[in-house]
N, CA, C and O of each residue as an XYZ file, in Angstrom:
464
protein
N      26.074    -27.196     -3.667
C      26.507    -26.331     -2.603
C      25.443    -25.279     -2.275
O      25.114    -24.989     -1.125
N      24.802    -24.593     -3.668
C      23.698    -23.726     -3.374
C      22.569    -24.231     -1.954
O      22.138    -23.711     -0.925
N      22.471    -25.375     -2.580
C      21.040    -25.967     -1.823
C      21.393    -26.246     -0.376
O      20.516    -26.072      0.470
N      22.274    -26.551     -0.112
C      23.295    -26.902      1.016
C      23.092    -25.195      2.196
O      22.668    -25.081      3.346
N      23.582    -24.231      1.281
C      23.258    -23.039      1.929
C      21.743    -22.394      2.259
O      21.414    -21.636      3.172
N      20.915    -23.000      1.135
C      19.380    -22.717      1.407
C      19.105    -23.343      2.429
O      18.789    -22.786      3.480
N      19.164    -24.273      2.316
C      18.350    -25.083      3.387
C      19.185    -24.868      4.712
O      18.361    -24.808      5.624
N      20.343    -24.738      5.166
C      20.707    -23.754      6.267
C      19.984    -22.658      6.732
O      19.448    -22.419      7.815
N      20.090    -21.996      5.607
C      18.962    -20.573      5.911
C      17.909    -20.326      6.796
O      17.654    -19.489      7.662
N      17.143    -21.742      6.102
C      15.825    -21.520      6.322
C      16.262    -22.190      7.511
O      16.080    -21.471      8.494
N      16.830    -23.429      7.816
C      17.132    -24.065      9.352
C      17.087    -22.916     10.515
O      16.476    -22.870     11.583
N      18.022    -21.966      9.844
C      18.419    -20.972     10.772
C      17.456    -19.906     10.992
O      17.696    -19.055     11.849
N      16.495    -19.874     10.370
C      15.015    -19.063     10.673
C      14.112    -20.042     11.121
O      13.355    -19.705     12.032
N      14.059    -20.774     10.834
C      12.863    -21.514     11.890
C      13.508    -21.772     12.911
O      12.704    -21.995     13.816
N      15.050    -21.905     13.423
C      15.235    -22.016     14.652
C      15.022    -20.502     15.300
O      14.443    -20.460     16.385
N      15.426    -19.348     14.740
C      14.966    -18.140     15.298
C      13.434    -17.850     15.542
O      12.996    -17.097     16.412
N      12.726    -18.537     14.672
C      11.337    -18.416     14.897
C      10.892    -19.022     16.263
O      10.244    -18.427     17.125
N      11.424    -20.519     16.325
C      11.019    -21.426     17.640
C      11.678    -20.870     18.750
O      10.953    -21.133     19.709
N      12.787    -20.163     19.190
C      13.775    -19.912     20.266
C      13.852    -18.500     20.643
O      14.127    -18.163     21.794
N      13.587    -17.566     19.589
C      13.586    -16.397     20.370
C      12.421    -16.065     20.428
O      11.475    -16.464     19.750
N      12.470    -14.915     21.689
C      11.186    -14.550     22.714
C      10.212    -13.891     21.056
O      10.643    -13.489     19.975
N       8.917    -14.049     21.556
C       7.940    -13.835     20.198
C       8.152    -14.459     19.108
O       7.820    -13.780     18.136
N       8.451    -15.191     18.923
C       9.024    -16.220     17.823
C       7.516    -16.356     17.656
O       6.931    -15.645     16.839
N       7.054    -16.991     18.189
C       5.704    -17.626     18.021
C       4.949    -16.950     17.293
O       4.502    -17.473     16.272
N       4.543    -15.334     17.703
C       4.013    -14.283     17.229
C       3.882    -13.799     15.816
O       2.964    -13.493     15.055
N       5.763    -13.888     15.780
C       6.412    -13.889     14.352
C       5.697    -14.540     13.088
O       5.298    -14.045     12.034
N       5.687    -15.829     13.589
C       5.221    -16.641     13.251
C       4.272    -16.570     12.214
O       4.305    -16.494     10.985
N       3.098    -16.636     13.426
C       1.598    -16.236     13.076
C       1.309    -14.848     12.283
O       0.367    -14.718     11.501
N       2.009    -14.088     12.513
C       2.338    -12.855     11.729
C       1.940    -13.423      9.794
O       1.024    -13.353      8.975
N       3.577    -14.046      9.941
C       3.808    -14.215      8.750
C       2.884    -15.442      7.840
O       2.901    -15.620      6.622
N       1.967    -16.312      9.063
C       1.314    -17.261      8.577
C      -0.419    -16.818      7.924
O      -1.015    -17.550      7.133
N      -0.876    -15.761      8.353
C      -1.876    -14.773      8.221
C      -1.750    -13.724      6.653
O      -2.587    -13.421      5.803
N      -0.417    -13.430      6.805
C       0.058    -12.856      6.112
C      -0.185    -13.487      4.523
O      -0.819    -13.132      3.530
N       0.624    -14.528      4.860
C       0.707    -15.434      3.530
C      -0.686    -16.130      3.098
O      -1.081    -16.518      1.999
N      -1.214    -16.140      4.241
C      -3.281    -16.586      3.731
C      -3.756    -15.353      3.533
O      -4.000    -15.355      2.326
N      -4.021    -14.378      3.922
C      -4.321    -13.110      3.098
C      -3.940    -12.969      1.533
O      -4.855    -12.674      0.764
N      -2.779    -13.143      1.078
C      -1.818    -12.795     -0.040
C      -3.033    -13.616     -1.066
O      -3.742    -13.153     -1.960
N      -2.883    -15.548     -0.299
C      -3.368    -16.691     -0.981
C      -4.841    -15.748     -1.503
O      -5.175    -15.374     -2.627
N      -5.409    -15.601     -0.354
C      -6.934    -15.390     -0.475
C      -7.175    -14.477     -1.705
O      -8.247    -14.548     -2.305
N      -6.151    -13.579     -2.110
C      -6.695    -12.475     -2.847
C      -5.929    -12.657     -4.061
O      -5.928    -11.719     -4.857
N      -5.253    -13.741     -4.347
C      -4.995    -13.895     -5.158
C      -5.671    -14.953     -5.878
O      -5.359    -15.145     -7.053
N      -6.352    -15.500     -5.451
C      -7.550    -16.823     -5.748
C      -8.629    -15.756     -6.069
O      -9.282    -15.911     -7.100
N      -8.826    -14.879     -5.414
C      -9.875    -13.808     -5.505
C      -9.846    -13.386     -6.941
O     -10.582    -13.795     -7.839
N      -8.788    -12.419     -7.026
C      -8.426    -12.373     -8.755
C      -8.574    -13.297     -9.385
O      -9.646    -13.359     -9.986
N      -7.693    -14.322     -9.536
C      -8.214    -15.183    -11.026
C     -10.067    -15.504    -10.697
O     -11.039    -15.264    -11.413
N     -10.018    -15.831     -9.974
C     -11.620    -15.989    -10.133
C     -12.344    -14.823    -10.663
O     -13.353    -15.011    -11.342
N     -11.880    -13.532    -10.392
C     -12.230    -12.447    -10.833
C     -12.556    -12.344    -12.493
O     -13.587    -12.067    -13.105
N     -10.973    -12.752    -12.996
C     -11.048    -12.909    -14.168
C     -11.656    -13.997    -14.684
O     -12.431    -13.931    -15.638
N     -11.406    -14.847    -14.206
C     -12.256    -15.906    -14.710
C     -13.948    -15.909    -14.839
O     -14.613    -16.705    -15.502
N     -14.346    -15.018    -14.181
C     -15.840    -14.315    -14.082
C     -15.838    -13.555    -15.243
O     -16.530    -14.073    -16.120
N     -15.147    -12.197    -15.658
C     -14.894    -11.576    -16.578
C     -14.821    -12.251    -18.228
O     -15.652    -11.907    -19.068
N     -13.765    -13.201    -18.527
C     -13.818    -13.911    -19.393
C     -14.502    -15.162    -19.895
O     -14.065    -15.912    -20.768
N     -15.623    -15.285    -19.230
C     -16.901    -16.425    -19.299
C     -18.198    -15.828    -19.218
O     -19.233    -16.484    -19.102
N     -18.134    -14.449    -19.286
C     -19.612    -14.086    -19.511
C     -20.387    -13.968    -21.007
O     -21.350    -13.228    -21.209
N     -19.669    -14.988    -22.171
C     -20.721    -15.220    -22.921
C     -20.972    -16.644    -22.661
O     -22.170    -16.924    -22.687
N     -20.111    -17.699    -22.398
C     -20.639    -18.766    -21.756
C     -21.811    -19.022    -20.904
O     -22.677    -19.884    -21.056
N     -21.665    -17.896    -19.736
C     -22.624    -17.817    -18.548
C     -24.160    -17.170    -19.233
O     -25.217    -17.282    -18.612
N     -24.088    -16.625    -20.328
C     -25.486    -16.270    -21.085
C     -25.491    -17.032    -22.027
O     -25.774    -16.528    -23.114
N     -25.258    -18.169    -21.991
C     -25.831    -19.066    -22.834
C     -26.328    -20.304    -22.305
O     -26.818    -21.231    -22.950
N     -26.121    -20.213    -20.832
C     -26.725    -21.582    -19.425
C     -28.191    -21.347    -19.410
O     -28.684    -20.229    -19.264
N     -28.847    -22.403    -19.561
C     -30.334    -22.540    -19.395
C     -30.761    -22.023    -17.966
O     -29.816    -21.708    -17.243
N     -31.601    -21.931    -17.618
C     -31.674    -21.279    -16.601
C     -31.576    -22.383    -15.329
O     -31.066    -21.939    -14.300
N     -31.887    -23.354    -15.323
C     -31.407    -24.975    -14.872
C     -30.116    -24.891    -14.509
O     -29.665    -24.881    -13.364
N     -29.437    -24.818    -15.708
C     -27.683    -24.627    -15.478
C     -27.486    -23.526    -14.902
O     -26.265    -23.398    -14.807
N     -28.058    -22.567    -14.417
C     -27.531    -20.693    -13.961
C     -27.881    -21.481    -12.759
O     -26.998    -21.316    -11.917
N     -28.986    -22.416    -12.263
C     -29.452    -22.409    -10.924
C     -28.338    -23.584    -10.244
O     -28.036    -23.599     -9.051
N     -27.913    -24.361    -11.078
C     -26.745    -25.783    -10.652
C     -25.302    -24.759    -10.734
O     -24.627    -24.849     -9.709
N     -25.045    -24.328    -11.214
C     -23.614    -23.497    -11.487
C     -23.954    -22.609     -9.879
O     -23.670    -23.309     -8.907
N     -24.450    -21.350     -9.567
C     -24.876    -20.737     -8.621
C     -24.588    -20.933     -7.545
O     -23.910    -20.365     -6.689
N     -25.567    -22.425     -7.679
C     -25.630    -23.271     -5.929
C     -24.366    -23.821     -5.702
O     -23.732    -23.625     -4.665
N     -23.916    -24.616     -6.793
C     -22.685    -25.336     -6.293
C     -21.524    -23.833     -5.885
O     -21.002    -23.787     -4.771
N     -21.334    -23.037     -6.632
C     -20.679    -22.073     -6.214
C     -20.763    -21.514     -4.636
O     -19.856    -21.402     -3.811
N     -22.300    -21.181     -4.518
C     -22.617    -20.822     -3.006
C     -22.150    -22.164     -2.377
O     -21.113    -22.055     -1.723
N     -22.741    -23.512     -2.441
C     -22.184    -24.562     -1.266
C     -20.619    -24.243     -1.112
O     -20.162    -23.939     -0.010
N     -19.649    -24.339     -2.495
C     -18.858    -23.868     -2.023
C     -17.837    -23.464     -1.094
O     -16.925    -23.984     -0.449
N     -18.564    -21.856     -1.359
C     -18.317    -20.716     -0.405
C     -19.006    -20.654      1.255
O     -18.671    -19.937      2.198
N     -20.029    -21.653      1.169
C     -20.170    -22.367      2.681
C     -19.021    -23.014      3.569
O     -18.523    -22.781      4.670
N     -18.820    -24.068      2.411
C     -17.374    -25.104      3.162
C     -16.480    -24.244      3.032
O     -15.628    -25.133      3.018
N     -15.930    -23.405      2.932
C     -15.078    -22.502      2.942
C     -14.787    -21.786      4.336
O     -13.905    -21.733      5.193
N     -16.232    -21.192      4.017
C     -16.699    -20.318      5.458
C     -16.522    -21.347      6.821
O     -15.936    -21.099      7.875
N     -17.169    -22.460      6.453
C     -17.354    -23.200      7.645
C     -16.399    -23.862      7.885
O     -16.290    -24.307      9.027
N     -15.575    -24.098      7.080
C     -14.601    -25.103      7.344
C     -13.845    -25.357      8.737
O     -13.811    -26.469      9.264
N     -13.331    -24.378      9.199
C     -13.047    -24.421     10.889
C     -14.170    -25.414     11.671
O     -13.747    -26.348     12.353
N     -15.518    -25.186     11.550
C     -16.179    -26.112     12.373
C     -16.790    -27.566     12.094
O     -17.227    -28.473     12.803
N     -16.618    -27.359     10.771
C     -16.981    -28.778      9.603
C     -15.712    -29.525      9.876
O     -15.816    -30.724     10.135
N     -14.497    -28.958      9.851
C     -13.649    -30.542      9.799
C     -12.989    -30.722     11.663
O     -12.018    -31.296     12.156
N     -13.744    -30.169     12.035
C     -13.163    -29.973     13.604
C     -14.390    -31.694     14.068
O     -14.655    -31.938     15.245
N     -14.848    -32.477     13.064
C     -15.272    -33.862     13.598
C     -14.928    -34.653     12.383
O     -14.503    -34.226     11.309
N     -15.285    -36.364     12.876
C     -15.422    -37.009     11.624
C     -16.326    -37.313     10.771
O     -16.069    -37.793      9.666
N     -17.749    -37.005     11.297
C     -19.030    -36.753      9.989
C     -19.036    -35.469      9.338
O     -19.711    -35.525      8.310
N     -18.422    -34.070      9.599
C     -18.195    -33.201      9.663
C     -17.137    -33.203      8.050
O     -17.225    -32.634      6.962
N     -16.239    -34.120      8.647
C     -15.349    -33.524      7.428
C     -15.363    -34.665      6.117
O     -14.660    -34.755      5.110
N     -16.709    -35.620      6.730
C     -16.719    -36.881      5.447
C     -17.688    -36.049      4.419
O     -17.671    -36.151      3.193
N     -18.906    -34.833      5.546
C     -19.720    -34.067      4.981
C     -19.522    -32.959      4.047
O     -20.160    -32.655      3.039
N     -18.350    -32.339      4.679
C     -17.392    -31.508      3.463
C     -16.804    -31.630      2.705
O     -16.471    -30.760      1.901
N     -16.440    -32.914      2.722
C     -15.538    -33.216      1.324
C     -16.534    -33.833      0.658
O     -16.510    -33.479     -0.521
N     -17.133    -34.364      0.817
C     -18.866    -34.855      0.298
C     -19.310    -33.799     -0.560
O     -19.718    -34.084     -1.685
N     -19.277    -32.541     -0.140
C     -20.152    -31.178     -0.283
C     -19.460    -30.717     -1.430
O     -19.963    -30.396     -2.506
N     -17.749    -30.708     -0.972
C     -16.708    -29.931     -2.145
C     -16.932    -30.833     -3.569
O     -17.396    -30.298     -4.575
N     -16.580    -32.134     -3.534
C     -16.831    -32.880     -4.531
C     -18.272    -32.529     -5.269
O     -18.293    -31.618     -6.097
N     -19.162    -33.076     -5.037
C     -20.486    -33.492     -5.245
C     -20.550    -31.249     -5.988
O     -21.264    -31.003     -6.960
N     -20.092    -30.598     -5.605
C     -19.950    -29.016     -6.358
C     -19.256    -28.833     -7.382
O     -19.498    -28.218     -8.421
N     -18.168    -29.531     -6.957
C     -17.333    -29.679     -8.279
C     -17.270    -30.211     -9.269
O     -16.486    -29.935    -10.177
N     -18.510    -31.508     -9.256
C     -18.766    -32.487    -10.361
C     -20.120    -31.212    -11.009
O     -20.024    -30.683    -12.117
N     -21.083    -30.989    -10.198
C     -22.369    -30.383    -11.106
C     -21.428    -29.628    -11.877
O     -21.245    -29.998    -13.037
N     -20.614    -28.348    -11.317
C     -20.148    -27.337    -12.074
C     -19.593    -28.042    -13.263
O     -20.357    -28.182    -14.218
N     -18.393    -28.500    -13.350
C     -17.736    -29.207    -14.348
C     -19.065    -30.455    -15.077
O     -18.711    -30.932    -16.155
N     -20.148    -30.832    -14.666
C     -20.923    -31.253    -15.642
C     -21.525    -30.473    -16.145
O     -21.404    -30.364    -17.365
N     -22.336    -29.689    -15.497
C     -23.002    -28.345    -16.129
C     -22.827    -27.737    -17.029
O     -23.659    -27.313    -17.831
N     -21.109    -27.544    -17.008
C     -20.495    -26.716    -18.425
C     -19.932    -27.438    -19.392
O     -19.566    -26.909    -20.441
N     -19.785    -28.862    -19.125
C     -19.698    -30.121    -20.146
C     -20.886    -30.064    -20.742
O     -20.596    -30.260    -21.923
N     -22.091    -29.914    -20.677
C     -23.545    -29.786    -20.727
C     -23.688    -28.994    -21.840
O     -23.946    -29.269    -23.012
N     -23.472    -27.943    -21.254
C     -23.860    -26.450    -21.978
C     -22.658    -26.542    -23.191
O     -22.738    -25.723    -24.107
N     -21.603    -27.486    -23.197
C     -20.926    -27.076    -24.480
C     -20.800    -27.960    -25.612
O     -20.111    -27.914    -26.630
N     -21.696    -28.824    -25.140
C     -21.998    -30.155    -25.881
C     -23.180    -29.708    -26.884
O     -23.456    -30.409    -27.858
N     -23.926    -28.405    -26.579
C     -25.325    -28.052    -27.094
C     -25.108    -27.797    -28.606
O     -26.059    -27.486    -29.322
């Protein structure tokens, strides 16, 4: 019965969202909102996760500081760019190309360094 009433709920707000005047607005309001929240909360753990790996990170050859780094910066490219990278189809075979191919050095890199 609970779930029965939830999911009404929410029926009954997204129909207020779609039907009344600024609905749309509303919307986007709350869709901004909730990617802000995301963003800074990814922000933190990464934060910490920076914090609690800095004897790891002084113990990377300098090879590994330069593969860890970059893949981090490519990254934070596809990130940035992403609006105009997946807005084609070489575009977004190139970014997910980019995300992967970052995510393997990093995660080999520190397979690397803990194998030493």
């Amino acid at each position: 019965m609970k779930v029965i009433r939830n999911v009404v709920i929410i029926a009954l707000l997204a129909l207020g969202l779609t039907v009344l005047p600024g609905g749309g607005n509303v919307a986007e309001a709350i869709l901004v909102t909730l990617s802000i929240v995301f963003a800074v909360a990814i922000g933190g753990m990464l934060i910490r996760l920076w914090k609690s790996t800095g004897l790891q990170r002084d113990t990377f050859t300098d090879r590994q500081r330069w593969l860890v780094y970059g893949s981090i910066g490519a990254i934070a490219l596809m990130i940035v760019g992403a609006d105009e990278m997946l807005s084609s189809g070489p575009g977004t075979i190139a970014w997910v190309a980019i995300l992967i191919a970052s995510g393997w050095l990093i995660f080999n890199t520190w397979r690397e360094a803990q194998s030493i």
